[in-house]
N, CA, C and O of each residue as an XYZ file, in Angstrom:
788
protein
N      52.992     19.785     86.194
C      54.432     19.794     86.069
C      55.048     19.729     87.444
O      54.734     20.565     88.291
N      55.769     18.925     87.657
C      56.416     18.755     88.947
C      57.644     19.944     89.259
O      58.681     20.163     88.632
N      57.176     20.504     90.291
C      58.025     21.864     90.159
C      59.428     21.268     90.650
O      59.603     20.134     91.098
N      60.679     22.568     90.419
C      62.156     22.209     90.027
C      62.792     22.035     91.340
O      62.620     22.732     92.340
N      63.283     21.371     91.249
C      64.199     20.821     92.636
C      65.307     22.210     92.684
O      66.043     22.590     91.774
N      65.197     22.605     93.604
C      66.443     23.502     94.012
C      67.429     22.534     94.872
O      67.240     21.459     95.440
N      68.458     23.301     94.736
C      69.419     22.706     95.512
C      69.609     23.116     96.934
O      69.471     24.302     97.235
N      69.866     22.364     97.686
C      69.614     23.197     99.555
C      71.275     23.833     99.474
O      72.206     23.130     99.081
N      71.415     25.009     99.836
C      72.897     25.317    100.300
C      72.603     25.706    101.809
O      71.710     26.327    102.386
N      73.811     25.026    102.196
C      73.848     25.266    103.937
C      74.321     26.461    103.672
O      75.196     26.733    102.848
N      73.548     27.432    104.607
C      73.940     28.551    104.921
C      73.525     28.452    106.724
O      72.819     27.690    107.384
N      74.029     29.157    106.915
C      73.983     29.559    108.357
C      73.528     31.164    108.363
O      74.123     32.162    108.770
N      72.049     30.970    107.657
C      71.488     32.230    107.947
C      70.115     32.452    108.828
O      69.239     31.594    108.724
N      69.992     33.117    109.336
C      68.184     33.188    110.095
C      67.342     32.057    109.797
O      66.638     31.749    108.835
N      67.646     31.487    110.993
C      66.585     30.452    110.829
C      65.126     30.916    110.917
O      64.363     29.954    110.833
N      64.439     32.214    111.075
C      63.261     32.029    110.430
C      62.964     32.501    109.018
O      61.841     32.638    108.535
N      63.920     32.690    108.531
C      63.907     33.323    107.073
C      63.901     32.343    106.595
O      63.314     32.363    105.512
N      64.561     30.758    107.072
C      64.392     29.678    106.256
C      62.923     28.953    106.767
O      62.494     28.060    106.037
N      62.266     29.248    107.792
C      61.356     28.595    108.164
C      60.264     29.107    107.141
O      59.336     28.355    106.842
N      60.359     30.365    106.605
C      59.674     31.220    105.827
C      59.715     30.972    104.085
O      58.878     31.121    103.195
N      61.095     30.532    104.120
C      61.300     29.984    102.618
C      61.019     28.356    102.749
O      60.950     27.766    101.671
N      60.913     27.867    103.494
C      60.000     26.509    103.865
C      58.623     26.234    103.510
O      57.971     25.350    102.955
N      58.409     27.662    104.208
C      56.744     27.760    104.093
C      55.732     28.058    102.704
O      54.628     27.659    102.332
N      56.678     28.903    102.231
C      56.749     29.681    100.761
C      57.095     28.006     99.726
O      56.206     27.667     98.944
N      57.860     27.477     99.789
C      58.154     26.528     99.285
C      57.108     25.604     99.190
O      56.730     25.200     98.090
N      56.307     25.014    100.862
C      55.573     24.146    101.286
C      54.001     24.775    100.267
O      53.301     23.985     99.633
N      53.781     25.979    100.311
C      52.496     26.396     99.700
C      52.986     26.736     97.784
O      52.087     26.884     96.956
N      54.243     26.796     97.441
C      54.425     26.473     96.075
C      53.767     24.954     95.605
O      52.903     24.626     94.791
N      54.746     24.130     96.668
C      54.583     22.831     96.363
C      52.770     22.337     96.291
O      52.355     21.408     95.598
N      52.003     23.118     97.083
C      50.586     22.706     97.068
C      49.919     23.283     96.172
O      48.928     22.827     95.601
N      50.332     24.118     96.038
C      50.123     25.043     94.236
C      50.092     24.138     93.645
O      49.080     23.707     93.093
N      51.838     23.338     93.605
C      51.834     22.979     92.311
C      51.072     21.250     91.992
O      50.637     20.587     91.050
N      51.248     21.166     93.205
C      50.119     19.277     93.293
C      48.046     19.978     93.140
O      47.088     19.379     92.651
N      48.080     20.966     93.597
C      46.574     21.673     93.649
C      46.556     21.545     91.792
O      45.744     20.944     91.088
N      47.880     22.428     91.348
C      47.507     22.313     89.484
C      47.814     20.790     88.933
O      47.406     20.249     87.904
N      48.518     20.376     89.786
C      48.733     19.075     89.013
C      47.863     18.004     89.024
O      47.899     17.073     88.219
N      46.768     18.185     90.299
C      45.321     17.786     90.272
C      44.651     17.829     89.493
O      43.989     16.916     88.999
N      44.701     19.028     89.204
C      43.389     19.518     88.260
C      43.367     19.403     86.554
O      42.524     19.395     85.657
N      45.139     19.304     86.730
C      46.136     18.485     85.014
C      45.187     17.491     85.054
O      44.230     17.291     84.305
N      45.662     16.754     86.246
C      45.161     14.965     85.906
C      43.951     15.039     86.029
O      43.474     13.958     85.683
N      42.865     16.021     86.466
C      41.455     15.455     86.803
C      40.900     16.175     84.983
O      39.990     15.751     84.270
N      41.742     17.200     84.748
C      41.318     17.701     83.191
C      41.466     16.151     82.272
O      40.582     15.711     81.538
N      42.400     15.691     82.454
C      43.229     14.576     81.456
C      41.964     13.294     81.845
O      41.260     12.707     81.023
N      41.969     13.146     83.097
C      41.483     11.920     82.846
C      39.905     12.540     82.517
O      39.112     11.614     82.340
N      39.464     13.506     82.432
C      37.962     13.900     81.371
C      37.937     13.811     80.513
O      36.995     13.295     79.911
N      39.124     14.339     79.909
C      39.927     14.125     78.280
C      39.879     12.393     77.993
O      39.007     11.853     77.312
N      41.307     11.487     78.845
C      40.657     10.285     79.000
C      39.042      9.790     78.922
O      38.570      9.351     77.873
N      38.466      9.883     79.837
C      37.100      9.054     79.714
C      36.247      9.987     77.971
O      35.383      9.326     77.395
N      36.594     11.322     77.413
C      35.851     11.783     76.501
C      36.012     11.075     75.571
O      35.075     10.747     74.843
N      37.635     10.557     75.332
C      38.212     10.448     73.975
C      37.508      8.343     74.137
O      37.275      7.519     73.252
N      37.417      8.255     75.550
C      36.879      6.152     75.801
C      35.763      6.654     74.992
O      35.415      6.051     73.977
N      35.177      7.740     75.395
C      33.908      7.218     75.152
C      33.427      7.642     73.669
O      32.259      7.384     73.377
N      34.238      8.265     72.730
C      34.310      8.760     71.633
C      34.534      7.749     70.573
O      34.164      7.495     69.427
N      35.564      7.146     71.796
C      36.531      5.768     70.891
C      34.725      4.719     70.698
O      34.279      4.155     69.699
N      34.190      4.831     71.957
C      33.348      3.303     72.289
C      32.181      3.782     71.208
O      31.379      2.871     71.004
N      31.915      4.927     70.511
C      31.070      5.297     69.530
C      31.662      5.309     68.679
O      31.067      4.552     67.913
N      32.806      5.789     68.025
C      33.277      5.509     66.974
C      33.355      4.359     66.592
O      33.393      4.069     65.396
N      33.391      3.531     67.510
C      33.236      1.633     67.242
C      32.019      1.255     66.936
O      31.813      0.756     65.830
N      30.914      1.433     67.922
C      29.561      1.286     67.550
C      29.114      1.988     65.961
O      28.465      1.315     65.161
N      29.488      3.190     65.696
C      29.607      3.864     64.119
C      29.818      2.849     63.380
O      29.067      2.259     62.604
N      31.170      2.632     63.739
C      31.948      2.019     62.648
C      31.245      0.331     62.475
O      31.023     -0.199     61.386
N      31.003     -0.258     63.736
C      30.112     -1.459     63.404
C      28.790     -1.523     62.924
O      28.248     -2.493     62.394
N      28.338     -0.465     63.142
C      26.833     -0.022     62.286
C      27.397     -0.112     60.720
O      26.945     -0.959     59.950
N      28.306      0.728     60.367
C      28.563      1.179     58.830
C      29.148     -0.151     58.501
O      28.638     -0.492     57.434
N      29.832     -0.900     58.845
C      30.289     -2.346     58.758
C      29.108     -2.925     58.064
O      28.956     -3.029     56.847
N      28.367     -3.253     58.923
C      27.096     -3.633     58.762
C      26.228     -3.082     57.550
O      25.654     -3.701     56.653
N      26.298     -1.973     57.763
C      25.105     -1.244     56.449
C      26.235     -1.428     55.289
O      25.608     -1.777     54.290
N      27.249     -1.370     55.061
C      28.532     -1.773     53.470
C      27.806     -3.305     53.334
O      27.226     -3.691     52.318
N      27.958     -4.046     54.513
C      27.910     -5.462     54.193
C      26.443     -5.960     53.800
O      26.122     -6.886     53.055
N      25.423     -4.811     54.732
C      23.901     -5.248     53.731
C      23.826     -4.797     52.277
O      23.263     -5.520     51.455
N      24.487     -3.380     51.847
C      24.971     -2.259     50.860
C      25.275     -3.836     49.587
O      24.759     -4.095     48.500
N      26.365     -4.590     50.447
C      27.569     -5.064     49.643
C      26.551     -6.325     49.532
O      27.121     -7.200     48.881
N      25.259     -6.736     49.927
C      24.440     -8.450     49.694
C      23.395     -7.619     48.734
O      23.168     -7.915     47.561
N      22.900     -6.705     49.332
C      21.945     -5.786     48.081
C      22.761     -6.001     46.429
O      22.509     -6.815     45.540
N      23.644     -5.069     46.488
C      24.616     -5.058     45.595
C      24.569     -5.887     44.681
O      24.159     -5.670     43.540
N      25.184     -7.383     45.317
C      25.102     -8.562     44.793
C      24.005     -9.392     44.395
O      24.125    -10.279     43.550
N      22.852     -9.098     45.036
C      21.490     -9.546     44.626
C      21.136     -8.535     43.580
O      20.581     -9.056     42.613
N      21.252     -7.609     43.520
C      20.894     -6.790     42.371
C      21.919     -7.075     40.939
O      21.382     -7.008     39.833
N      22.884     -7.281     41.010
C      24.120     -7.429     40.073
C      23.633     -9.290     39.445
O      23.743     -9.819     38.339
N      23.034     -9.857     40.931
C      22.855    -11.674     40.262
C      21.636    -11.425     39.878
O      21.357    -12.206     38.968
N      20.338    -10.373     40.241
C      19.314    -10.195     39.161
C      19.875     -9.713     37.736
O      19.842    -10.216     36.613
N      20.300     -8.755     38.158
C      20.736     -7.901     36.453
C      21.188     -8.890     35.895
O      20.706     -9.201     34.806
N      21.852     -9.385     36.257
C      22.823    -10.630     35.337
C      21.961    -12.124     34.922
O      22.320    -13.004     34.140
N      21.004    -12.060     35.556
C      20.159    -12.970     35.348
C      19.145    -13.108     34.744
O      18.727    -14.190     34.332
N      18.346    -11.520     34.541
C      18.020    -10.939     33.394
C      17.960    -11.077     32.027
O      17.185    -11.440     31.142
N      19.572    -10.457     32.265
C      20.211    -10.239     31.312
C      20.723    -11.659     29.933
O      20.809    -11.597     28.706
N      20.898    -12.509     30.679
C      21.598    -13.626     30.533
C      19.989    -14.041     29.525
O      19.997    -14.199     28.304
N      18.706    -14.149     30.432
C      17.587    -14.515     29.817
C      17.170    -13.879     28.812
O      16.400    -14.542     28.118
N      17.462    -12.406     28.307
C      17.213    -11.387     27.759
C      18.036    -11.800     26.619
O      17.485    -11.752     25.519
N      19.410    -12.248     26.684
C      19.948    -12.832     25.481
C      19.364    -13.755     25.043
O      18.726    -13.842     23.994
N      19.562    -14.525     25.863
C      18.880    -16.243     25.343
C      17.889    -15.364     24.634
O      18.362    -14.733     23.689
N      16.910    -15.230     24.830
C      15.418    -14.913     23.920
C      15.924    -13.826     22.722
O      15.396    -14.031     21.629
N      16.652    -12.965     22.772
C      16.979    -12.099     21.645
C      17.763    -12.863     20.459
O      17.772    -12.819     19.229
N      18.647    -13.845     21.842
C      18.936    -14.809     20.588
C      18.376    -16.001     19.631
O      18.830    -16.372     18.548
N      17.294    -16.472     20.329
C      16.148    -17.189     19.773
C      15.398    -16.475     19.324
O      14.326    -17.050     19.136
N      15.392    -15.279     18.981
C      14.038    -14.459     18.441
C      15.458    -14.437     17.151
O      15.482    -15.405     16.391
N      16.432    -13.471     16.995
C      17.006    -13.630     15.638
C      17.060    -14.720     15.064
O      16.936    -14.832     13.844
N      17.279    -15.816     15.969
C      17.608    -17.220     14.626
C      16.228    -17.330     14.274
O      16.076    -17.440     13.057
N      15.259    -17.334     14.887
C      13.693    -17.201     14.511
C      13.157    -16.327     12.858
O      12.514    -16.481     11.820
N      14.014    -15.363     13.645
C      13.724    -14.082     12.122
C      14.734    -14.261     11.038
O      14.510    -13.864      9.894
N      15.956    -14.917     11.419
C      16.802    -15.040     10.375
C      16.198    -16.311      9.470
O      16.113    -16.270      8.243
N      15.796    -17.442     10.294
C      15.235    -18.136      9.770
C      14.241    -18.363      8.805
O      14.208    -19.058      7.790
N      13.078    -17.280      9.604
C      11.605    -16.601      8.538
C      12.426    -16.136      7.293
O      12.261    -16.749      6.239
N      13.482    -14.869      7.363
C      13.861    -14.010      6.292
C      14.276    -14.808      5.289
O      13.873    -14.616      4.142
N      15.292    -15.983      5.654
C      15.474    -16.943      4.635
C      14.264    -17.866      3.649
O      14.139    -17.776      2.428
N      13.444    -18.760      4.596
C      12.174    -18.949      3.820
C      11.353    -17.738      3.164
O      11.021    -18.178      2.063
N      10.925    -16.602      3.274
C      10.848    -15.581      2.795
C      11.654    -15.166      1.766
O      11.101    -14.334      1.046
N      12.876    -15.488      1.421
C      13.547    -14.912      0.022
C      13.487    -15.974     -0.422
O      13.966    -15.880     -1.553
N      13.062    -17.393     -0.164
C      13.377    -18.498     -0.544
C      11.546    -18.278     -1.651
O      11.520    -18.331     -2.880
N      10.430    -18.077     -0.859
C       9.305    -17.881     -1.034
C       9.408    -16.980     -2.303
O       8.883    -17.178     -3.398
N      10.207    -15.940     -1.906
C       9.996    -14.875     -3.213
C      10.698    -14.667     -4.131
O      10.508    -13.712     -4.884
N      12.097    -15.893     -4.338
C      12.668    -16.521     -5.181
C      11.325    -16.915     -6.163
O      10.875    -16.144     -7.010
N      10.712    -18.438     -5.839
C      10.070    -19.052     -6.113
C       8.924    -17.752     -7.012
O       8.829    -17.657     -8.236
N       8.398    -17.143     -6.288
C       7.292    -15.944     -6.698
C       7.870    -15.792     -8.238
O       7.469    -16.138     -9.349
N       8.916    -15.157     -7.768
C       9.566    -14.086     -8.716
C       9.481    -14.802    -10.041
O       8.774    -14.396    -10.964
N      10.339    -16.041    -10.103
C      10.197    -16.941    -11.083
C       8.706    -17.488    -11.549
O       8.201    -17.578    -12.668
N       8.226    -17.806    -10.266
C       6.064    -17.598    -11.226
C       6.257    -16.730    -11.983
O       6.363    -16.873    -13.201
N       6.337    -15.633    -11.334
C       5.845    -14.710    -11.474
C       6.218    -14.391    -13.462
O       5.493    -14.243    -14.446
N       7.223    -14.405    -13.306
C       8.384    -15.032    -14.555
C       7.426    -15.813    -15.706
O       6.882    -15.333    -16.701
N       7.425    -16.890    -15.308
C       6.889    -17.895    -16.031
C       5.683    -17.875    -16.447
O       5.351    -18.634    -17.357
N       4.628    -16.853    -15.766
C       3.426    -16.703    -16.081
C       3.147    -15.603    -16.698
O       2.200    -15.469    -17.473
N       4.102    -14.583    -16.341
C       4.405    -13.134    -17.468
C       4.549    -13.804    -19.036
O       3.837    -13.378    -19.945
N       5.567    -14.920    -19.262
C       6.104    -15.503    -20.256
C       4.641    -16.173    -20.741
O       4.480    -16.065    -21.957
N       3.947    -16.597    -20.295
C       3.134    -17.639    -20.797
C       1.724    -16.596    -21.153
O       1.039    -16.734    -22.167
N       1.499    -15.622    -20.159
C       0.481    -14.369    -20.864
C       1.348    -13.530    -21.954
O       0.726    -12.566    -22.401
N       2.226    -13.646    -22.299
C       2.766    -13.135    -23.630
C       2.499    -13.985    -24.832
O       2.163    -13.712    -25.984
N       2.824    -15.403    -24.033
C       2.965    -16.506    -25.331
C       1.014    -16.463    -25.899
O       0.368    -16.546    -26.943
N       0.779    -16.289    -24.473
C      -1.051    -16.338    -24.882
C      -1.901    -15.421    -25.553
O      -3.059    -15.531    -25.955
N      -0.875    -14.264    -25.597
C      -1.676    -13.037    -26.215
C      -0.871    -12.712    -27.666
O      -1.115    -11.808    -28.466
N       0.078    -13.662    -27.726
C       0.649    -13.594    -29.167
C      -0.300    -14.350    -29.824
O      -1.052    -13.942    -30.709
N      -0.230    -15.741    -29.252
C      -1.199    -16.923    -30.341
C      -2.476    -16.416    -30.105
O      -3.190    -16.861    -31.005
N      -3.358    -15.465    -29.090
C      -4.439    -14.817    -29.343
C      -4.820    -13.898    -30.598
O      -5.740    -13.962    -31.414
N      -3.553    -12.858    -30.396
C      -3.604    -11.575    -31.644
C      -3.217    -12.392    -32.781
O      -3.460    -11.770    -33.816
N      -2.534    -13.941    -33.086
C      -2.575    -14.269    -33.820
C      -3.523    -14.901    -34.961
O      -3.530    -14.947    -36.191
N      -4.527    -15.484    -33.619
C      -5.771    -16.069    -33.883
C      -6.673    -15.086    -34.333
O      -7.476    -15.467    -35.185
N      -6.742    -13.749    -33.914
C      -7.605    -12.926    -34.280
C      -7.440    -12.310    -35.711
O      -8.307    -12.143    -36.570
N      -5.897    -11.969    -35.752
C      -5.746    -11.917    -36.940
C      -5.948    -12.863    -38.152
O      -6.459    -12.570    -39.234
N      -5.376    -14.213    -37.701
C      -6.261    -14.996    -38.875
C      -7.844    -14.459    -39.185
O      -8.219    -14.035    -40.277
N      -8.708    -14.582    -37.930
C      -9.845    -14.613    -38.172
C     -10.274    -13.424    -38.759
O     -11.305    -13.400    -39.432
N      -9.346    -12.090    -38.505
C      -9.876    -11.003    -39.460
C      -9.479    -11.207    -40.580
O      -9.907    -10.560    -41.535
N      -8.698    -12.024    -40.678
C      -8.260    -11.902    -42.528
C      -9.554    -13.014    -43.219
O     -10.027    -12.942    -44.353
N      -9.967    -14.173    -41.956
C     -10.549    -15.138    -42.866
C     -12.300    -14.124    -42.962
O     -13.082    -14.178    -43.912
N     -12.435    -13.505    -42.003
C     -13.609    -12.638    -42.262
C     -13.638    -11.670    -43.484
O     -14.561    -11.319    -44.219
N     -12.175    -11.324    -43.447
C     -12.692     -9.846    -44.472
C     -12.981    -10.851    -46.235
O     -13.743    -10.594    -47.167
N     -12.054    -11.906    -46.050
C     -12.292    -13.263    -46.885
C     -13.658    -13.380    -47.028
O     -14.415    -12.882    -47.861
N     -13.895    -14.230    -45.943
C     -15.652    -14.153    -46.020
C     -16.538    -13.186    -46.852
O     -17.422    -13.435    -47.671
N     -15.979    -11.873    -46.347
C     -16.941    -11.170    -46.691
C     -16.626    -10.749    -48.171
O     -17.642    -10.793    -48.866
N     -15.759    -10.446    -48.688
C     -15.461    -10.583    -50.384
C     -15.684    -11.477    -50.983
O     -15.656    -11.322    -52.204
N     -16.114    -13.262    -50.272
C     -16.575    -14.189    -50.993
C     -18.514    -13.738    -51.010
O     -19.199    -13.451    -51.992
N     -18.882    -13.822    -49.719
C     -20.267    -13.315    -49.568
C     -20.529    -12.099    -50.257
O     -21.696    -11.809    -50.518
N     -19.755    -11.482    -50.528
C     -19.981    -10.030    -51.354
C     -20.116    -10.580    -52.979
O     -20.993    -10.364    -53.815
N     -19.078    -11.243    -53.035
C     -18.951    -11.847    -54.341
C     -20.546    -13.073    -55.060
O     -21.198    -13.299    -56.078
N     -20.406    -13.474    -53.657
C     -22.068    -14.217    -54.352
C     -22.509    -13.761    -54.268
O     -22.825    -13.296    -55.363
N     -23.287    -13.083    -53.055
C     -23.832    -11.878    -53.138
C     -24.607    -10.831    -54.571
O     -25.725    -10.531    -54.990
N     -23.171    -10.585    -54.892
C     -23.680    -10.218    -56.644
C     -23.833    -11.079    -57.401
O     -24.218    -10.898    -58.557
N     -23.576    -12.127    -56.926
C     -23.894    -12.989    -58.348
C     -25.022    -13.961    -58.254
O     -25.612    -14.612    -59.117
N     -25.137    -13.884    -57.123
C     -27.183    -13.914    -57.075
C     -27.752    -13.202    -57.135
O     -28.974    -13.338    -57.200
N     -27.154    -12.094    -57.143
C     -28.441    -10.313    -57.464
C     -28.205    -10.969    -58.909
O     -29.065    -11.760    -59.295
N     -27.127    -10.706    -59.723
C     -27.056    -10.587    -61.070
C     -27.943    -11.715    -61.597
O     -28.747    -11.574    -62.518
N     -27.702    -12.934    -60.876
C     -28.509    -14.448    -61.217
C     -29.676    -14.129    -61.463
O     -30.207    -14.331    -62.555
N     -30.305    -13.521    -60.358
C     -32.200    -13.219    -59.609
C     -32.409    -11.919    -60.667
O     -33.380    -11.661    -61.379
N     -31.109    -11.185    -60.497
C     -31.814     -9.520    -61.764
C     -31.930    -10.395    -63.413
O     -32.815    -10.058    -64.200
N     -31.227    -11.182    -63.660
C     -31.827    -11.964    -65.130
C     -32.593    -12.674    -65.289
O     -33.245    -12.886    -66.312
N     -32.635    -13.128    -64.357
C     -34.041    -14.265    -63.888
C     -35.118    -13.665    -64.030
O     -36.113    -14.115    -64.598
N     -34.958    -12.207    -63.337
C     -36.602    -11.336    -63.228
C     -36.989    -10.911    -64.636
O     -38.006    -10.841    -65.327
N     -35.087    -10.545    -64.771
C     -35.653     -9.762    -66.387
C     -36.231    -10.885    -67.272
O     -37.355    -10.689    -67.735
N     -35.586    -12.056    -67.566
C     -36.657    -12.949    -68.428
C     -37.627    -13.231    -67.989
O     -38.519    -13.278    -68.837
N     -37.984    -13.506    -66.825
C     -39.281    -13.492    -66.236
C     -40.187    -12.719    -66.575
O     -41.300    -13.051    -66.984
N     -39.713    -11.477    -66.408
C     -40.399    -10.049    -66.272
C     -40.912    -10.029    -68.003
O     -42.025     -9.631    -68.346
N     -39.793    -10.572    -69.026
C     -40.137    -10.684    -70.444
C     -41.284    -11.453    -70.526
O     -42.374    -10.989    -70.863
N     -41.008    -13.062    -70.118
C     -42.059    -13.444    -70.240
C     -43.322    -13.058    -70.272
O     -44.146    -13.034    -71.186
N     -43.374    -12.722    -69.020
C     -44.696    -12.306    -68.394
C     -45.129    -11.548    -68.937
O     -46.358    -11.625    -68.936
N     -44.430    -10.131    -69.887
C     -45.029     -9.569    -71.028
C     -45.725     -9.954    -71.756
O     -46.926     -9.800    -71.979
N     -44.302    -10.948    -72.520
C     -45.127    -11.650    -73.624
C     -46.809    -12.146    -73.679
O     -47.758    -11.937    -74.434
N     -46.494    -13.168    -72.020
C     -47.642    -13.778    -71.967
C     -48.636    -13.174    -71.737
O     -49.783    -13.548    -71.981
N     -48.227    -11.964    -71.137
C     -49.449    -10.695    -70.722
C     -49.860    -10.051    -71.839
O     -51.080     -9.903    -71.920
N     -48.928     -9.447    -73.090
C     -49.261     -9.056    -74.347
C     -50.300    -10.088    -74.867
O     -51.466     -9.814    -75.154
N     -49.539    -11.687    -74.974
C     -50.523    -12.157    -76.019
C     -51.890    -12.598    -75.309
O     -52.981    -12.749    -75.859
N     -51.584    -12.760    -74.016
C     -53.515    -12.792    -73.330
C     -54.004    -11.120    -73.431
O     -55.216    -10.908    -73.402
N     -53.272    -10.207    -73.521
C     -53.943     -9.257    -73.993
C     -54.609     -9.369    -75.417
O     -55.798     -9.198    -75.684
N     -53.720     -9.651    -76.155
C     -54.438     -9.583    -77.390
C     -55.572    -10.435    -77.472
O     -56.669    -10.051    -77.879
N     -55.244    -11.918    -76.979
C     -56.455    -12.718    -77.053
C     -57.861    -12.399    -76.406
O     -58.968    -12.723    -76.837
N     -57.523    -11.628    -75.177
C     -58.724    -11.549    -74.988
C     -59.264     -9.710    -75.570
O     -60.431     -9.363    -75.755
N     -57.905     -8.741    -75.759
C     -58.790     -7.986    -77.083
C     -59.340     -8.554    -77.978
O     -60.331     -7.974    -78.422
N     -58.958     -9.884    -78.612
C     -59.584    -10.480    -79.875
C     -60.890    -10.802    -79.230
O     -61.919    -10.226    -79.583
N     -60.874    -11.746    -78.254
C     -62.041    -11.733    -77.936
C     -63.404    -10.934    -77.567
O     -64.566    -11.331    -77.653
N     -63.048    -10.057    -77.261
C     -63.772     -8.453    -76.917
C     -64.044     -8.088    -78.303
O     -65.264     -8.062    -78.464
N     -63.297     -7.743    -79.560
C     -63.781     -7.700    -80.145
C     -64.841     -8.321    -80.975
O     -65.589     -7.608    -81.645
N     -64.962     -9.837    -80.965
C     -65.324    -10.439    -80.867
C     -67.686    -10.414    -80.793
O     -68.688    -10.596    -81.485
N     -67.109     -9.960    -79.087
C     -68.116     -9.710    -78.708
C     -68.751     -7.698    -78.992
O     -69.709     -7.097    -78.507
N     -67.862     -7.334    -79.788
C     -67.657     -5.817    -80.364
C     -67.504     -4.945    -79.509
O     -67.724     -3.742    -79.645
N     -67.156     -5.443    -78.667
C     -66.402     -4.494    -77.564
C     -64.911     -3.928    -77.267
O     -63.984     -4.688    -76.987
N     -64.804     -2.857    -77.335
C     -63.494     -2.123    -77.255
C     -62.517     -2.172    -75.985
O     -62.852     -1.433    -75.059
N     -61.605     -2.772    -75.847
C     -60.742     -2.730    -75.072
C     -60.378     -1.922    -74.529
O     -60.243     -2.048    -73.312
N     -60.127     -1.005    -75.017
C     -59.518      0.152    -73.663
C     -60.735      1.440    -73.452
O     -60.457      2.613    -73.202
N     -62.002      0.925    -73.610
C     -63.048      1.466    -73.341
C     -63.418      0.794    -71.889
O     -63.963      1.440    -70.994
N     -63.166     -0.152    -71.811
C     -63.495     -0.964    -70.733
C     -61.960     -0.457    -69.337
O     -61.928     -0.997    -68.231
């Protein structure tokens, strides 16, 4: 601080009292250039601290410049992968659904078709096991037929063959009686007794 200007008043007093307030004055004044030295030699430390604070804060700041702007190409290479990915990741999800939508359709189309076999051949093993049980049933009726006709001759060749035997069986009496007798006649004949023999 530049010390305060007084004002000189002429006085006409002791000139060594002024040689003394001269002197007093002269060693204020070196005081005050001695502090005002040491102002400016503080300031310009302050000066060169704050240059050289400034000349790093720049170097900082052009480093971090730098690391945003590698930050900010990373970024973008990662964002044009993801996206590029991504983009491929559709494409194929979307060729895989029209793929499966496609299958699912031939597939109901397939089991349309089934269903209706399936249909038509249910219908036709019904139709086959009707005219089967039908066929069988004829054939049990023409069997149990059969067998009341075969039953029926049956007896009437027993009855045929049982009259047959019985006249037979007469005959053969007869003819057995009268060669009995003949040859009792003959036995007697020879005077021999028949049922001695």
């Amino acid at each position: 601080m530049p010390p305060k200007k007084k004002t000189k008043k002429t006085t006409k007093k002791n000139p060594e009292r002024s040689e003394n307030d001269l002197e007093a004055k002269y060693r204020r004044s070196v005081l005050d250039v001695a502090i005002l030295q040491d102002h400016i030699a503080f300031q310009r430390e302050s000066v060169k601290k704050v240059q050289s604070d400034r000349i790093e804060l720049r170097r900082c700041l052009r480093h971090t410049e730098q690391k945003l702007q590698h930050d900010t190409q990373d970024h973008r290479d990662v964002h044009s992968d993801v996206s590029r990915r991504y983009n491929a990741m559709q494409t194929e999800m979307t060729s895989k659904v029209q793929r499966m939508e496609k299958e699912v359709s031939q597939l109901s189309e397939q089991l349309v078709m089934c269903q209706q076999e399936l249909s038509k051949e249910t219908r036709e093993r019904e139709q086959v096991e009707r005219e089967k049980d039908s066929v069988i049933a004829d054939l049990q009726h023409q069997l149990e037929h059969m067998e009341t006709d075969y039953e029926k001759i049956l007896h009437e060749n027993l009855d045929s063959l049982s009259s047959q035997l019985s006249a037979a069986q007469r005959g053969w009496e007869d003819e057995s009686s009268a060669a009995h007798q003949k040859y009792e006649a003959l036995l007697s004949e020879f005077g021999l007794n028949a049922r001695n023999i």
